[in-house]
C-alpha positions in Angstrom: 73.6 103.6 84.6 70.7 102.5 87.3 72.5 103.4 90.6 72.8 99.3 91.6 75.4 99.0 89.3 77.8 102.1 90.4 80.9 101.4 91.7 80.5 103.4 94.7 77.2 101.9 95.2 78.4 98.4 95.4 81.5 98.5 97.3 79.4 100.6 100.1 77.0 97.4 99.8 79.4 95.0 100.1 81.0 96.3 103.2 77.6 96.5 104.9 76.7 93.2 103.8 80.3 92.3 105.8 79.8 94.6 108.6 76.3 92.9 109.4 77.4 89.1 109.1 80.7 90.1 111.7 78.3 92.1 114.1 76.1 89.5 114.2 79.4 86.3 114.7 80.9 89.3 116.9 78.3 89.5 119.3 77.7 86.0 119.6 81.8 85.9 120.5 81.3 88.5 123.0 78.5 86.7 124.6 80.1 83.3 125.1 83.6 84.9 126.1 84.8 83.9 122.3 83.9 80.4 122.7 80.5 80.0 120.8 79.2 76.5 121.6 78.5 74.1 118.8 74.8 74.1 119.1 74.7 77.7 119.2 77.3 78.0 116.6 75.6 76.1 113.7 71.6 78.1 114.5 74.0 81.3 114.0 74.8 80.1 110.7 71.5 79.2 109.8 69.8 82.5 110.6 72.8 84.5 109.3 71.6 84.9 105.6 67.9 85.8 107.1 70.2 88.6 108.7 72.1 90.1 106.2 68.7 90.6 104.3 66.5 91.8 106.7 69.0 94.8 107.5 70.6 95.4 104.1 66.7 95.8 103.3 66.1 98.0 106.0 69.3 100.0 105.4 68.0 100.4 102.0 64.6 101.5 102.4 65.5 103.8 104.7 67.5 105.9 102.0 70.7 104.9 103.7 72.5 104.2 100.0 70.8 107.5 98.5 73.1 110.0 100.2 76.4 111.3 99.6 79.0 109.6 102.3 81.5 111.9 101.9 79.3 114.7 103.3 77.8 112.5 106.1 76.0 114.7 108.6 73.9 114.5 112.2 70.8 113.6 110.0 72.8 110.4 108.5 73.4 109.1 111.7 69.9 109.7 112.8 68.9 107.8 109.9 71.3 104.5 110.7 69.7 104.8 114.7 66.3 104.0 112.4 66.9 101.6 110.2 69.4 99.6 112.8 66.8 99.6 115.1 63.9 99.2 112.7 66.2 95.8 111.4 66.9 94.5 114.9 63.2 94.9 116.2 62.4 92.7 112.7 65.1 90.4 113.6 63.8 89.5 117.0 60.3 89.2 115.9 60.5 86.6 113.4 63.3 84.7 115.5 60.6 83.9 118.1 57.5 83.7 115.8 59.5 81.2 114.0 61.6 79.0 116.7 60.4 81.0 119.8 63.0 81.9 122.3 65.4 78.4 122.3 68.8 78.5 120.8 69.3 82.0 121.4 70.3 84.2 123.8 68.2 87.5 124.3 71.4 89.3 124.9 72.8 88.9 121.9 70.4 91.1 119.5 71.5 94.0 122.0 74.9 93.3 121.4 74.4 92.5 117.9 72.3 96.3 117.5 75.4 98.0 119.2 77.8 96.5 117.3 75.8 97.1 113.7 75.4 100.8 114.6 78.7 101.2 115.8 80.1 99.5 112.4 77.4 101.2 109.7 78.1 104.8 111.3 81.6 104.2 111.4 82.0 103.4 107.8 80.2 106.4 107.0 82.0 108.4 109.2 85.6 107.3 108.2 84.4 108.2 104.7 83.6 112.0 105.7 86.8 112.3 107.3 88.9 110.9 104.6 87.5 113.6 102.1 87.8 116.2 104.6 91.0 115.5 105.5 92.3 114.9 102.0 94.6 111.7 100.7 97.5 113.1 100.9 100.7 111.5 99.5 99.4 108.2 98.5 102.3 106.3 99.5 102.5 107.8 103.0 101.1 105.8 105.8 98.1 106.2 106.9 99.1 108.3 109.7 101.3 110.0 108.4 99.1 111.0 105.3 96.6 112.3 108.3 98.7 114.5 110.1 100.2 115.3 106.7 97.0 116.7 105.5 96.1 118.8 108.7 99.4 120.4 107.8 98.7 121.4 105.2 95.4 122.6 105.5 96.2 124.6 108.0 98.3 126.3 105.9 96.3 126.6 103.1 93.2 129.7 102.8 93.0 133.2 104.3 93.3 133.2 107.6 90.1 134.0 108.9 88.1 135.3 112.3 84.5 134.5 112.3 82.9 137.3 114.4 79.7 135.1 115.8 79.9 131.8 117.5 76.3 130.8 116.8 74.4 129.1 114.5 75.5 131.5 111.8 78.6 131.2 112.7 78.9 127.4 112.8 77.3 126.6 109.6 80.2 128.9 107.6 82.8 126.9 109.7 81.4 123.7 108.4 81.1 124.9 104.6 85.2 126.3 104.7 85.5 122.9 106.3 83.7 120.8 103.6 85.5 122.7 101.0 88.8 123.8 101.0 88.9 125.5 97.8 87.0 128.3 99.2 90.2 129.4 100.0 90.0 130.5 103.8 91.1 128.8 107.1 89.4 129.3 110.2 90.9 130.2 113.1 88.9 130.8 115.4 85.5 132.6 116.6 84.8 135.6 118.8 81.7 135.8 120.4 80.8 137.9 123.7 79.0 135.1 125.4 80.8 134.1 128.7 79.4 130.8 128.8 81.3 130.2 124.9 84.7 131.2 126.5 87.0 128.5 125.3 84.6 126.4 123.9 85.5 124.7 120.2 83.2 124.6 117.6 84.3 121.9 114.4 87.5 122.1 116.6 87.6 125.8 116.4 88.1 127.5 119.7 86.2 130.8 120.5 89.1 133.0 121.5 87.4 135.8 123.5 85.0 138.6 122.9 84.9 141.6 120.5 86.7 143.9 122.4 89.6 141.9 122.0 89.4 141.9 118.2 92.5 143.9 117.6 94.7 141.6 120.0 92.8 138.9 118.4 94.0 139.5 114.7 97.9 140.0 116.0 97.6 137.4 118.1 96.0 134.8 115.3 97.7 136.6 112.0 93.8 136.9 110.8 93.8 138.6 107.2 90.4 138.8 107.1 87.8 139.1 109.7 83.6 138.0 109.5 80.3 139.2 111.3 78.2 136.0 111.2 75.6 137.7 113.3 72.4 138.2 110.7 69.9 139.2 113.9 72.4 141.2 115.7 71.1 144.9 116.8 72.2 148.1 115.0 74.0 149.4 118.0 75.9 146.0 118.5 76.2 146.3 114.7 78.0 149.4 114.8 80.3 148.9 117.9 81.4 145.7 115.7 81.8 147.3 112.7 84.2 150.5 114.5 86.1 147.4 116.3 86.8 145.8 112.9 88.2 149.1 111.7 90.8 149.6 113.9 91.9 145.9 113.2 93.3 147.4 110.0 92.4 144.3 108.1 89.3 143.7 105.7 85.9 142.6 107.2 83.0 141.2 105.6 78.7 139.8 106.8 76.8 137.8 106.3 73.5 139.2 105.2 70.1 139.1 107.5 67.7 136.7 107.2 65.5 138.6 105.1 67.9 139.1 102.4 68.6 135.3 102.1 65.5 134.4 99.6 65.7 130.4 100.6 66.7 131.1 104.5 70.0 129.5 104.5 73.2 130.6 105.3 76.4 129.9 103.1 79.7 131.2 102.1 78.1 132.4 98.9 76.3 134.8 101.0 79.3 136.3 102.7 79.6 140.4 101.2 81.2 142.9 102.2 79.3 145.1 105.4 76.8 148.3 104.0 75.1 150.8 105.4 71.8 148.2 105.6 73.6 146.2 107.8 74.0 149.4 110.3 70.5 149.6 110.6 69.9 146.2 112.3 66.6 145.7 112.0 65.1 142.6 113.5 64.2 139.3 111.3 60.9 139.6 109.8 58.3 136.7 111.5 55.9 135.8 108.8 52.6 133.8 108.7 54.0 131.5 105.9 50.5 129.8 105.8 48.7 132.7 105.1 50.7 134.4 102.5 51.1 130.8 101.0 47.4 130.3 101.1 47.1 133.3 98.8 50.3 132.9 96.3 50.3 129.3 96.2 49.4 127.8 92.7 48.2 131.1 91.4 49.1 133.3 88.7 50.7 136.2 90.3 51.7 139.5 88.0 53.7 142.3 89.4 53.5 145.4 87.1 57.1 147.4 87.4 58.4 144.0 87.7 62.7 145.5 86.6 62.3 147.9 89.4 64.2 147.5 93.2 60.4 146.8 95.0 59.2 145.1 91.9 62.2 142.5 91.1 62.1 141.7 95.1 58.7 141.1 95.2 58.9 139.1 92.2 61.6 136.6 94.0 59.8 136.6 97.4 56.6 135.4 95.9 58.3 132.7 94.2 59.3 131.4 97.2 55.3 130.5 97.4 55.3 127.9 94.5 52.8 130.5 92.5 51.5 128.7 89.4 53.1 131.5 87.0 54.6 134.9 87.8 54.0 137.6 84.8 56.5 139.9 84.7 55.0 143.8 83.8 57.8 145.9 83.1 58.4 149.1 80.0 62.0 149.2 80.5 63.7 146.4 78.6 67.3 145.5 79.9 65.7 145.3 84.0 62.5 142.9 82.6 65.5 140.7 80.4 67.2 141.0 84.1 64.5 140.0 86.4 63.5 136.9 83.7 66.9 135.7 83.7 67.1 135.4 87.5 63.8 134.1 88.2 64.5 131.3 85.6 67.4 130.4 86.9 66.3 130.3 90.3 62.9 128.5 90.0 63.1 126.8 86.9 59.9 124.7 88.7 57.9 128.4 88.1 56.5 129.4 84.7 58.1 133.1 84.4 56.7 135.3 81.7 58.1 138.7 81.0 55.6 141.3 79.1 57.3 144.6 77.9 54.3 146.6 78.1 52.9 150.2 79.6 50.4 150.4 82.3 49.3 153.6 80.2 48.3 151.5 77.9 45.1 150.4 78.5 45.1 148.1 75.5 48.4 146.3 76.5 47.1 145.9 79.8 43.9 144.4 78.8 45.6 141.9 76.6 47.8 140.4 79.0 45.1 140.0 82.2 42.7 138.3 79.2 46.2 136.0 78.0 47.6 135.6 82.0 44.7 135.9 83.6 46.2 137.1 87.1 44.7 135.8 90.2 46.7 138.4 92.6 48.0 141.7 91.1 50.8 143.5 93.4 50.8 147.1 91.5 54.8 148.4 92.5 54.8 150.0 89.2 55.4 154.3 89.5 57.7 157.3 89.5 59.2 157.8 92.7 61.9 160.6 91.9 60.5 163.8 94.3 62.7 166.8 92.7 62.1 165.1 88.9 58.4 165.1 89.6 58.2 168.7 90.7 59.5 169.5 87.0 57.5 167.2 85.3 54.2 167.0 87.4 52.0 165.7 84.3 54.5 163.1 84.1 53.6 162.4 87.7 50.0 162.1 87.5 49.9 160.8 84.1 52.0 157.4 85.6 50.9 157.3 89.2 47.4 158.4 88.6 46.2 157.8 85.4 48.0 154.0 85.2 46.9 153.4 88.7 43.7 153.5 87.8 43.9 151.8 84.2 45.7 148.7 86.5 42.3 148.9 89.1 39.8 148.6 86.4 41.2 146.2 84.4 41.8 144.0 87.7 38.9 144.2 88.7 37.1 143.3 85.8 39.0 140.6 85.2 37.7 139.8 88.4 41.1 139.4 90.5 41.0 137.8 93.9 43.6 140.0 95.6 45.0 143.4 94.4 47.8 145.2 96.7 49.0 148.6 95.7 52.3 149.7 97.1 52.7 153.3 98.2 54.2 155.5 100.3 55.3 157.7 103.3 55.5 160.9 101.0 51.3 160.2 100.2 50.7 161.6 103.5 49.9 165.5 104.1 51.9 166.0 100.6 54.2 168.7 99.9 55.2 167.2 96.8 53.9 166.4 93.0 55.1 162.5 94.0 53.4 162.5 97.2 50.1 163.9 95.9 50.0 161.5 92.9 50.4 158.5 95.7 47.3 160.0 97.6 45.4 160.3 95.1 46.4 156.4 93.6 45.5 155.6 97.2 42.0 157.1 97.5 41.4 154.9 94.2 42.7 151.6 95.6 40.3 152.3 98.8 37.2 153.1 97.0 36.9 150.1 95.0 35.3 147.6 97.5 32.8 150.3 98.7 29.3 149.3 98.5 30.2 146.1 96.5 31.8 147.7 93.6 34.3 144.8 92.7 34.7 141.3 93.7 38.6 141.8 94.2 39.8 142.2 97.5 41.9 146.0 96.8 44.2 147.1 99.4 47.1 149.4 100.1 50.5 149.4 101.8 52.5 152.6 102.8 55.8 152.5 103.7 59.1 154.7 103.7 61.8 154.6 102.1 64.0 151.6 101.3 68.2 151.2 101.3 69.2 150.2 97.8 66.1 151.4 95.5 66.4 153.5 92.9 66.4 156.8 93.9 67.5 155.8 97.4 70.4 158.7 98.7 72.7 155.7 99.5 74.0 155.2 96.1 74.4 158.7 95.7 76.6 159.3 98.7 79.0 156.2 97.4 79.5 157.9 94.0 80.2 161.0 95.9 82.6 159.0 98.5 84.7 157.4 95.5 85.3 160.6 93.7 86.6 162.1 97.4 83.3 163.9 98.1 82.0 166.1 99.6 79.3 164.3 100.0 76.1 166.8 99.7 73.4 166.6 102.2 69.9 169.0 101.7 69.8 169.7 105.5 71.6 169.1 109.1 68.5 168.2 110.8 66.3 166.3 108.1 65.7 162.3 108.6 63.7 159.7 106.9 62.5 156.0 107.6 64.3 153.1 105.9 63.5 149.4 106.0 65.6 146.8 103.4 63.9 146.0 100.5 63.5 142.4 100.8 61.8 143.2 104.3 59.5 145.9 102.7 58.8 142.9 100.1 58.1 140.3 102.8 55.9 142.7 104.8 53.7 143.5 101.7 53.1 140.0 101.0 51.8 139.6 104.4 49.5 142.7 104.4 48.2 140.8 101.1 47.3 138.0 103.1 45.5 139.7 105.8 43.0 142.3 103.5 40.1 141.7 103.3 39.5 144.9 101.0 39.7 148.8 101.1 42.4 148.5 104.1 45.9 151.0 104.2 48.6 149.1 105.7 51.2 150.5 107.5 54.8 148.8 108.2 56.6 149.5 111.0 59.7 151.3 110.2 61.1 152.0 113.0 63.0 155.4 114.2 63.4 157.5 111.5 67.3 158.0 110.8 69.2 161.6 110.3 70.3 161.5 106.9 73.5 163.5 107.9 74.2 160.8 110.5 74.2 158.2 107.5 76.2 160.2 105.9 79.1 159.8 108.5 78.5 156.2 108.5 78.9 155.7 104.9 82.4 157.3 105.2 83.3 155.5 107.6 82.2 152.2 105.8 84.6 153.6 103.1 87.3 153.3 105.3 87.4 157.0 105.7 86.7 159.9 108.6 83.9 162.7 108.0 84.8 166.0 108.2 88.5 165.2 108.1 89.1 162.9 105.0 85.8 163.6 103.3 83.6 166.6 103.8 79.9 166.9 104.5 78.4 170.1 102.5 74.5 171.1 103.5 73.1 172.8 100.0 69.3 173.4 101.6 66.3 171.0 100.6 65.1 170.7 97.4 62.1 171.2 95.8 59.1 169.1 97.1 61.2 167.6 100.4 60.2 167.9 104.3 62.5 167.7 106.8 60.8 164.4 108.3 58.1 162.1 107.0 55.0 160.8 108.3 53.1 157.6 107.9 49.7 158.6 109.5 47.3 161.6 108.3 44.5 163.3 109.8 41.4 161.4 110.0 43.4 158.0 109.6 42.8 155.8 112.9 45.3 152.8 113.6 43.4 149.4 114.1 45.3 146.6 115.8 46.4 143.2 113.5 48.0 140.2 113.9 51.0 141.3 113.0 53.4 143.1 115.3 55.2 145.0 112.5 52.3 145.6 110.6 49.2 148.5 111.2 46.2 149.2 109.7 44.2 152.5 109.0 40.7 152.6 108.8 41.1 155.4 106.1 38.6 158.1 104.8 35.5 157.1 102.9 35.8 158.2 99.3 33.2 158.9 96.8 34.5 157.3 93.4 32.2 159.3 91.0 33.7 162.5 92.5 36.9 161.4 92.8 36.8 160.0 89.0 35.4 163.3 87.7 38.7 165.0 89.3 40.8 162.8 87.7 39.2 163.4 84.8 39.9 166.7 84.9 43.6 166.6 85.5 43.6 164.5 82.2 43.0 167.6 81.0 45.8 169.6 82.2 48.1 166.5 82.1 47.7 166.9 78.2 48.6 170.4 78.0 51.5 169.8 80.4 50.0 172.7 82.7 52.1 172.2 85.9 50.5 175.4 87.7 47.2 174.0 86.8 48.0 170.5 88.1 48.8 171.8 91.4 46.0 174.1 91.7 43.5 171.3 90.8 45.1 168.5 93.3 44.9 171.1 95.8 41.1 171.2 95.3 41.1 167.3 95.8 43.5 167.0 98.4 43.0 169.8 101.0 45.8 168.5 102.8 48.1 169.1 99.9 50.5 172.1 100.6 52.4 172.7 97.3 53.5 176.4 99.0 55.1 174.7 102.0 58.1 173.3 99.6 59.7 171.4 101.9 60.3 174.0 104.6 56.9 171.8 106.6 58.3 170.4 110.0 56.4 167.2 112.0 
């Protein structure tokens, strides 16, 4: 049914049509101290039909009848100011084009403006607060129905602390507002800004600062308590998270804003705190032109599209609007995963899935010559260090031997941009994992050397990332739930970690900036003792280290260091645009050479000759120390 006919539709018409013909006798009573004289009286009447349509057809083309009244906001009212305005500058135009100034008085298209914003807002208005509020008992007054309501919504929900009074904060107070069968009630905020101090926010007050939590939730009867603080520092972070411990009641966050795909916060969001949330790294700024320029209305395929970097890759790029995004993934039940999302999420973007291998060259070839990719992000590879040290042809064959499959293919399909993701572990490797990264890295680099290929190729190298596969976060919960101990390789060893949908965004915008045969560095930060993220986890369990759950040290494994390192010999840092992003100006490479090496190592990958493999990388990487097995410290 066309939306002229609905009932809604019409009754909201009506009373406007009402409203406008009583604002515009109103002011008229106002300014002749409710004695309109006759002259005046019957030149009212005459224009008043010429009124009613002028701003019922400004109210209308300014999309006043295309919203949804019961969730009348700022940005409604904004939009009445316009088209009331808009109407009465109309009004007083063709008034004295058509009978110049005599008969009226100029005062009265001021009042009358007042008086129709005053009415159209407060209609609108009176509607938001009737669904907010609620009917109550529909033979009560209308008083008492009001006060009836508040009642009982303030006695309806969880009783809930919002940790934040901020942006953040204030949107999640407006959503539980909007809709009380999220079933919490707000209480109040806490926020350590002095100049907040017993401010309200939605007619919340902010009840005092976090080190007052614990009085706070006996004070308030808070069951539940939430840190809606997504930029917050990891120091702050902590302090908060060891204040809402001792509350003794349940706390929750909401996520950063480089988890939230779409940028906006809502309750949906809300999850209980990890041990990303402890590391409180800053919100990623990105050049949303530039990656756009690149992404947008292309065909983009990610191969290892059902892994953790590959799936968040595969959602930030579809925040871009690409024409298509092929999905290149050998494990079934992640790529049926992945496809599901993405379909659901941007049904406006063509998703195709392909099951295939990037050993097989044959595959491979058949979907760039069906897709035909514009941008290739290459995320697919074996990543498990102590796995690869058994299996080294495994290693080689997949990081190596695919890598290069992917390059050649891409570039003879002549793709535009091609970004390789690698890793921390590539540089000065102890390890089979590391190596095989190096060596996929020397390949990526030597492509746009002396105008090989068309394609822009380039490479980013970060460390690791909180939730991938692999990662030694999910290990230490499995350990925490069965009671531990929870085993770490070494008291002194620390890594890098960034989240993965940072990671994502950051390779995006190294994509943007290549220009070809560049090694991108992210910024990750301080690297992190892994036995100090032990205790943490604990903690986040709701238990103490060392006394409810112990830490056991069982001595690094095969292939580890004690710390990583993003930067090799011979590697100089170049400045870019980007404050979280480097660049390396890399070694030169020749391709023949390093192509007749990997040829080689085909060789040995076939006969699964792990002591040859090693002996061989070692003559193509120099800085490759398999002897040093973990025991090397930077």
């Amino acid at each position: 049914m066309p939306r002229f006919f609905h009932k809604n539709f019409l009754l909201i018409f009506i009373l406007d049509v009402v409203l406008v013909a009583f604002s515009w006798y109103f002011a008229h009573l106002l300014r002749f101290n409710f004695y309109i004289p006759s002259g005046t009286l019957f030149t009212l009447q005459r224009v008043l039909p010429l009124i009613i349509i002028i701003k019922v057809l400004s109210f209308y083309l300014s999309d006043l009848y295309q919203g949804m009244w019961r969730y009348t906001s700022l940005t409604d009212l904004v939009s009445i100011l316009k088209a009331v305005s808009l109407s009465s500058l109309i009004i007083i135009f063709i008034i004295l084009f058509l009978h110049g100034s005599a008969g009226f008085s100029r005062s009265v298209f001021i009042i009358d403006w007042g008086l129709t914003l005053f009415f159209i807002s407060g209609t609108r208005v009176a509607i938001r607060l009737y669904f907010w509020v609620g009917t109550g008992n529909k033979s009560a007054g209308l008083v008492e129905g009001f006060f009836s309501s508040l009642i009982r919504h303030a006695r309806k929900g969880k009783r809930l602390l919002i940790i934040g009074a901020g942006d953040c904060g204030e949107k999640i107070c407006r959503e539980i507002h909007d809709n009380p069968h999220l079933g919490y009630n707000v209480m109040g905020f806490v926020d350590d800004d002095p100049a907040k101090a017993d401010l309200h926010i939605h007619g919340m007050p902010v009840l005092g600062n976090t080190d007052e939590i614990q009085d706070l939730v006996k004070k308030t009867g808070a069951e539940e308590l939430l840190i809606a603080m997504p930029s917050i520092s990891s120091k702050d972070m902590r302090n908060i998270v060891a204040r809402c411990e001792k509350s003794g009641i349940p706390f929750k966050t909401v996520p950063g804003m480089g988890e939230l795909i779409n940028g906006k916060v809502t309750v949906k969001a809300i999850r209980e705190v990890s041990y990303r949330d402890l590391l409180g790294r800053e919100p990623v700024h990105l050049d949303e032109e530039k990656i756009g320029s690149y992404l947008k209305g292309k065909r983009v395929l990610v191969t290892g599209a059902g892994g953790s970097i590959g799936s968040e890759l595969c959602r930030q790029v579809c925040r871009y609007s690409p024409e298509s995004i092929i999905l290149f993934e050998r494990a079934e039940s992640p790529l049926y995963e992945i496809e599901l999302e993405l379909k659901e999420n941007f049904e406006y973007i063509s998703i195709v899935p392909r099951l295939a291998d990037i050993l097989d060259t044959r595959q491979l070839k058949k979907v760039f010559d069906d897709d035909k990719p514009n941008v290739v992000l290459h995320a697919a590879a074996y990543k498990h260090v102590p796995m690869l040290e058994l299996h080294p042809w495994e290693a080689l064959n997949n990081n190596v031997i695919g890598t290069r499959n992917v390059i050649e293919i891409a570039g003879d399909s002549k793709v535009e941009h091609f970004v390789f993701v690698s890793t921390d572990k590539a540089v000065r490797p102890v390890n089979i994992m590391g190596a095989s990264k190096r060596l996929a890295e020397l390949l990526v680099q030597a492509q746009n050397g002396g105008g090989r290929s068309e394609t822009r190729f380039m490479t980013v190298r970060f460390g690791n990332v909180v939730g991938s596969v692999g990662s030694v976060v999910p290990l230490f919960k499995k350990q925490i739930e069965k009671g531990g101990p929870v085993t770490v390789t070494h008291p002194e060893i620390t890594r890098y970690f960034m989240m993965i949908p940072e990671a994502c965004q950051l390779i995006l915008q190294a994509g943007s900036m290549g220009v070809g045969g560049e090694i991108f560095i992210l910024d990750m930060g301080i690297p992190i003792k892994i036995a100090d993220m032990a205790e943490d986890l604990i903690r986040l369990s709701g238990f103490e280290p060392h006394v409810d759950i112990d830490i056991r040290y069982v001595g690094l494994r095969p292939g580890e260091k004690l710390s990583e390192e993003l930067i090799t010999d011979g590697e100089g840092i170049v400045e870019t645009s980007h404050e979280k992003i480097m660049v390396l100006r890399g070694q030169a490479c020749e391709i023949d050479e390093l192509n007749h090496g990997i040829d080689k190592l085909m060789e040995l990958i076939v006969k699964e000759d792990g002591e040859g493999i090693r002996v061989a990388l070692k003559e193509m990487l120099p800085e490759y120390d398999p002897q040093a097995n973990g025991m090397i410290e930077n």
